[in-house]
C-alpha positions as CSV (number, residue, x, y, z in Angstrom):
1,X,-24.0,21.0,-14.4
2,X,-21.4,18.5,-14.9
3,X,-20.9,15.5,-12.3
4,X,-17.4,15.1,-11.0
5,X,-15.5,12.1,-11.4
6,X,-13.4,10.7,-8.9
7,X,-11.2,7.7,-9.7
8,X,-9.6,5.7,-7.1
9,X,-6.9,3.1,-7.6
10,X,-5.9,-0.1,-5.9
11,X,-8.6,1.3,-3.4
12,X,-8.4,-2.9,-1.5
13,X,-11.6,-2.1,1.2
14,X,-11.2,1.6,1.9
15,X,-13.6,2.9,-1.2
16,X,-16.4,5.5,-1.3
17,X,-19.3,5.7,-3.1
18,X,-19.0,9.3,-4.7
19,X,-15.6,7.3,-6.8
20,X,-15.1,4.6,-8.9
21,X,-13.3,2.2,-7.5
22,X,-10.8,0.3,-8.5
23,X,-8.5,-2.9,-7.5
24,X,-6.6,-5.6,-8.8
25,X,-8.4,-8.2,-6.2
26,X,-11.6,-6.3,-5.4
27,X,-13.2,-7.1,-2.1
28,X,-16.9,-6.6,-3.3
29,X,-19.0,-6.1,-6.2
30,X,-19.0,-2.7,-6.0
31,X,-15.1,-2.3,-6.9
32,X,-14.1,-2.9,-10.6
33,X,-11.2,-4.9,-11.2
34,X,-7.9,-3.2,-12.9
35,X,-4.4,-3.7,-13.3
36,X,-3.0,-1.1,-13.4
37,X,0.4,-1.5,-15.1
38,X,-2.0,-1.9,-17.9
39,X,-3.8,0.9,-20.0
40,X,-6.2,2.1,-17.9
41,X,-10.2,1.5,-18.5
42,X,-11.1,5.0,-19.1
43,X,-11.3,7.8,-21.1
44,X,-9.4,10.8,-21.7
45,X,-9.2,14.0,-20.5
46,X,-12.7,13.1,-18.4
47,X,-11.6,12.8,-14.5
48,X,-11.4,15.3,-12.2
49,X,-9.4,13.5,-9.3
50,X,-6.8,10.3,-9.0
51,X,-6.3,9.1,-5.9
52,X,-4.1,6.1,-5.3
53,X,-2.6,5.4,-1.7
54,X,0.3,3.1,-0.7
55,X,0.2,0.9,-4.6
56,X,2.9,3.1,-6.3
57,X,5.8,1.5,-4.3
58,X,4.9,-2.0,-5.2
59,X,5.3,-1.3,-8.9
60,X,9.2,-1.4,-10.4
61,X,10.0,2.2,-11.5
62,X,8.8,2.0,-14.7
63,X,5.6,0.5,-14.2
64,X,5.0,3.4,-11.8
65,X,6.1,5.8,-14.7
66,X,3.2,4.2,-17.3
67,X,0.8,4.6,-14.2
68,X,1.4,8.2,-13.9
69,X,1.2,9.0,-17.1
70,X,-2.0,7.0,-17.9
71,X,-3.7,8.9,-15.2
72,X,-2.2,12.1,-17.0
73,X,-4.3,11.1,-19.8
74,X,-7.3,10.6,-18.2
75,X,-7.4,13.7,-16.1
76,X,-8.9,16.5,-17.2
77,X,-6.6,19.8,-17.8
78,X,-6.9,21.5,-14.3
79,X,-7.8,18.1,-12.7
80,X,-5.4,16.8,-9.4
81,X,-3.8,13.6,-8.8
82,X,-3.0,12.7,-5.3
83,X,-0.6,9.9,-4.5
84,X,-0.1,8.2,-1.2
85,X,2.7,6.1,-0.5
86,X,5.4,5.5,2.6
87,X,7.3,8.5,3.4
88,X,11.4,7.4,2.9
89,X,12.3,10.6,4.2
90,X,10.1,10.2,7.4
91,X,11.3,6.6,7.8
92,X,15.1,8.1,7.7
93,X,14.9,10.9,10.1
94,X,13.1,7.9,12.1
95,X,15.8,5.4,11.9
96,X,18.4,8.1,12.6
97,X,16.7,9.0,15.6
98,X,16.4,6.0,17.1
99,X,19.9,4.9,16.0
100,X,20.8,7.5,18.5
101,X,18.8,7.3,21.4
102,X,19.6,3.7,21.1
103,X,23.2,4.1,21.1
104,X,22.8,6.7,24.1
105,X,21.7,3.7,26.6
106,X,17.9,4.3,26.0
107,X,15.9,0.7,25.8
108,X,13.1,1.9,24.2
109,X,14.6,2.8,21.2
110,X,16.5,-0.4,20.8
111,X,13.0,-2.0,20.1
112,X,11.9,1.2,18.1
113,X,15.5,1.0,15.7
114,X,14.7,-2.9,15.1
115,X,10.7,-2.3,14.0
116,X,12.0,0.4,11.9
117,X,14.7,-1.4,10.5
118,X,12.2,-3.9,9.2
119,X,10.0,-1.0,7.9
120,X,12.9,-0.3,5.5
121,X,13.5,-3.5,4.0
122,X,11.2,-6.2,5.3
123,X,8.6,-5.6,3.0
124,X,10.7,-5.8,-0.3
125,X,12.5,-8.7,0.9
126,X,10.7,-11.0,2.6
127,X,9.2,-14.3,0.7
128,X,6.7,-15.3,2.6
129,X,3.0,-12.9,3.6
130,X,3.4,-10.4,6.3
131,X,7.4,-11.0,6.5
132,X,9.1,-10.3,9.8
133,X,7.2,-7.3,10.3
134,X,4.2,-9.0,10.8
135,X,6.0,-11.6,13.4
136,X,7.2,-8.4,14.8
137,X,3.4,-7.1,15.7
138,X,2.3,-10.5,16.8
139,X,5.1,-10.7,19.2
140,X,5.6,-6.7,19.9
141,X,5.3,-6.4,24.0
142,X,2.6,-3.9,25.3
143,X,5.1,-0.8,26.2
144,X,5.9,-0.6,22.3
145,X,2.3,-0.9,21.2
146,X,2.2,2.4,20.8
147,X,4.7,3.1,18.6
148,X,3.8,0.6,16.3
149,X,0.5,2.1,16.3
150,X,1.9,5.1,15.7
151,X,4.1,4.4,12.3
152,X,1.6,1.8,11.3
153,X,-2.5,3.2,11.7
154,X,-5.5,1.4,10.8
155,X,-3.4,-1.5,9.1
156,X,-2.1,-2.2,12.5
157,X,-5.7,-2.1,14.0
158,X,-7.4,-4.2,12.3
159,X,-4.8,-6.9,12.5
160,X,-4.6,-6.4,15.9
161,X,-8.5,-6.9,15.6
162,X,-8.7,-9.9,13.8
163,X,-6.4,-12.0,15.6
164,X,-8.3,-11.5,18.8
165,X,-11.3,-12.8,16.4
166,X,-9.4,-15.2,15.6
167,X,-8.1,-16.4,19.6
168,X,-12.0,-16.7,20.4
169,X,-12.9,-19.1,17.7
170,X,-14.3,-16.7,15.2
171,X,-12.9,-18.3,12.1
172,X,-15.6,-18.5,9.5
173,X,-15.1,-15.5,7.8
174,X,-11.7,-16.5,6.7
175,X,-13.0,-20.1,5.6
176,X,-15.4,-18.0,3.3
177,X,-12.8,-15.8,2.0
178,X,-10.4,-19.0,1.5
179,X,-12.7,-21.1,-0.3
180,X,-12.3,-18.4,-3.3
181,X,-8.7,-19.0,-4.0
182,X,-9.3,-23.1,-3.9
183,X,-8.6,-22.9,-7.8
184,X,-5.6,-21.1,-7.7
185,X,-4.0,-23.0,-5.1
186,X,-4.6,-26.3,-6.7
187,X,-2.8,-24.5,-9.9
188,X,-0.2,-23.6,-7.6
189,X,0.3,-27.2,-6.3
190,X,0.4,-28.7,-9.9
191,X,3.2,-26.5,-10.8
192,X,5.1,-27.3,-7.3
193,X,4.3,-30.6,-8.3
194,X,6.5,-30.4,-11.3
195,X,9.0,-28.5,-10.0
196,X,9.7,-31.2,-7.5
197,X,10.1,-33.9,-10.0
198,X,12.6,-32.1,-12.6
199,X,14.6,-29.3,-9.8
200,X,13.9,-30.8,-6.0
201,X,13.3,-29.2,-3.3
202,X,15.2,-26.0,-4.3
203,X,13.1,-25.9,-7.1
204,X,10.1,-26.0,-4.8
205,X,11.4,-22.9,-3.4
206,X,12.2,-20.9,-5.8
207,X,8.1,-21.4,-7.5
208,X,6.5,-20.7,-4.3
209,X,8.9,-17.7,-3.9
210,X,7.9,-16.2,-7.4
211,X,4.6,-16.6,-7.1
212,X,4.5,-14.6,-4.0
213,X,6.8,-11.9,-5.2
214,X,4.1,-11.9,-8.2
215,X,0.9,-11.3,-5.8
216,X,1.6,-7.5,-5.3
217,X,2.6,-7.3,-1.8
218,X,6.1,-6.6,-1.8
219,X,7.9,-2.7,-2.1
220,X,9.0,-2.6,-5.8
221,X,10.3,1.5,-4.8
222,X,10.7,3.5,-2.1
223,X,9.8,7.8,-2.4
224,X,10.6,10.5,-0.7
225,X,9.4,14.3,-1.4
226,X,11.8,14.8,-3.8
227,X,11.7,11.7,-5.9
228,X,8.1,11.6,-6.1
229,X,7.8,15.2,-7.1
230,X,10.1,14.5,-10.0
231,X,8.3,11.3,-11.6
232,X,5.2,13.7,-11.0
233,X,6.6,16.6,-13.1
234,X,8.1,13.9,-15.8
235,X,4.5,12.3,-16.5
236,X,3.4,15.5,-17.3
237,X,2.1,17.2,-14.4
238,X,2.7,21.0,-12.8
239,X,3.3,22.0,-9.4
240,X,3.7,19.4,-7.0
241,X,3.1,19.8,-3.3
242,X,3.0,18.4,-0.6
243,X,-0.2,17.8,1.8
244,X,-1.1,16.3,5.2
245,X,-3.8,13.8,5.4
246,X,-7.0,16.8,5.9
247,X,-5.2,18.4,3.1
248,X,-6.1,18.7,-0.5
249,X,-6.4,21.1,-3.8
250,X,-9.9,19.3,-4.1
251,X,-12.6,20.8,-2.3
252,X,-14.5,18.5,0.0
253,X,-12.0,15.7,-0.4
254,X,-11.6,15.2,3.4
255,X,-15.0,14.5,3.8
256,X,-14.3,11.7,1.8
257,X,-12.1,10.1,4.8
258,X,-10.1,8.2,2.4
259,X,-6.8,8.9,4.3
260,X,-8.2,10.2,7.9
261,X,-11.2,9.5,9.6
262,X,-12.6,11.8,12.3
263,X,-9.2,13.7,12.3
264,X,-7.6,10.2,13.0
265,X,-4.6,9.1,10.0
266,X,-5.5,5.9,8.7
267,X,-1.9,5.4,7.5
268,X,0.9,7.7,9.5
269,X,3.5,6.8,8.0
270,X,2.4,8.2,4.8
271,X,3.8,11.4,2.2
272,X,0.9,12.8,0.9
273,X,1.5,14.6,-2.5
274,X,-1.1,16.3,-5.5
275,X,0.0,17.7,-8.7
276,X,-2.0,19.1,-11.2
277,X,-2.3,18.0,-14.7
């Protein structure tokens, strides 16, 4: 009986053990390291499931179009890929709503138009880690918490999580994590070393600003329904649809509890799509 295989791409910490998992910065030794804009590390016509979740939208347009077709390649012929990534159309009908309420004298919704505001565009602007947006959850007052929570999940959470960590002293763990990049930020330093001497302070900028718009955590793209169905169909694949979170054309792929756990979204902001190749 043949074994299935289950690929899953710029997985960061949420991985399973039944896939291969893979990541451009992998958290442990159990993820194998890919980029993704490159050809991809394995064979054709030999898996039986993709599975990326919020990485297409930080690749320009036509990096994302040599991602989908390379996991055309790979996927058997009957096999499903399932993207993940923010929902544009969601976010609209959001914004709109909002946009309305606020206008109508409601006060709640003149926080909720601002946080969604920034979920437009903060994250494909901003220049330094965690933009505005992140400001905006340090700062958010308790009768929006919910919302945020709301358009925002697990990612939310666990910030949330470890800055209380963080208020009690519980530091370490990000020491050890830090101490891993020591060579990188000296590299950076030399460079902004240079840049000083021959462009000034605005030169100083503009190198710490690239190399940040470089690390992969800025929105290249932005989808909705439509758009992603058609980069789908033009990579090669048939029938797009889409799915909720508990939804899939693979059997058994919510007990994976890659995008809910327990019944409980882990990002709600999402548009959840398969196609099959």
């Amino acid at each position: 009986m043949r074994h299935e295989l289950l690929v899953n791409f710029g997985c960061g910490a949420v991985s399973h053990c039944s896939w291969i998992n893979y990541d451009l910065h992998p958290v442990n030794p159990s993820i194998r390291r890919v980029d993704v804009r490159r050809c991809l590390p394995v064979a054709a016509d030999s898996v039986d499931m993709c599975y990326s979740s919020h990485l297409l939208e930080h690749l320009s347009p036509p990096e994302a179009d040599y991602f989908l077709r390379e996991q055309r390649r790979i996927l058997r012929q009957g096999g499903v890929i399932r993207v993940a990534v923010p929902d544009l159309g969601k976010l609209c009908e959001t914004f709109v709503s909002c946009k309305d309420r606020a206008l109508a004298g409601d006060e709640q919704s003149k926080f909720q138009l601002e946080y969604t505001y920034l979920e437009m565009f903060d994250q494909a602007v901003r220049t330094a880690p965690g933009g505005d947006l992140y400001n905006c959850w340090l700062e958010c007052p308790a009768e929006h918490r919910r919302f945020v929570e709301s358009r925002a999940g697990d990612e939310y959470r666990l910030t949330m999580s470890q800055l209380a960590e963080a208020r009690h002293g519980l530091r370490r763990k990000w020491w050890l994590i830090s101490t891993g990049r020591v060579w990188r930020s000296l590299r950076e330093r030399a460079v902004e070393f240079v840049a000083r001497l021959l462009l000034g302070r605005s030169g100083v900028d503009a190198v710490r600003e690239g190399l940040f718009r470089q690390r992969g955590e800025i929105h290249r793209a932005m989808y909705d329904e439509c758009l992603l169905a058609r980069r789908l169909l033009e990579a090669g694949f048939r029938d797009p649809l889409r799915m909720t979170a508990t939804q899939s054309l693979m059997p058994g792929f919510q007990g994976y509890e890659l995008d809910a756990v327990n019944g409980r979204v882990r990002k709600p902001d999402s548009l959840f799509m398969e196609a099959v190749a």
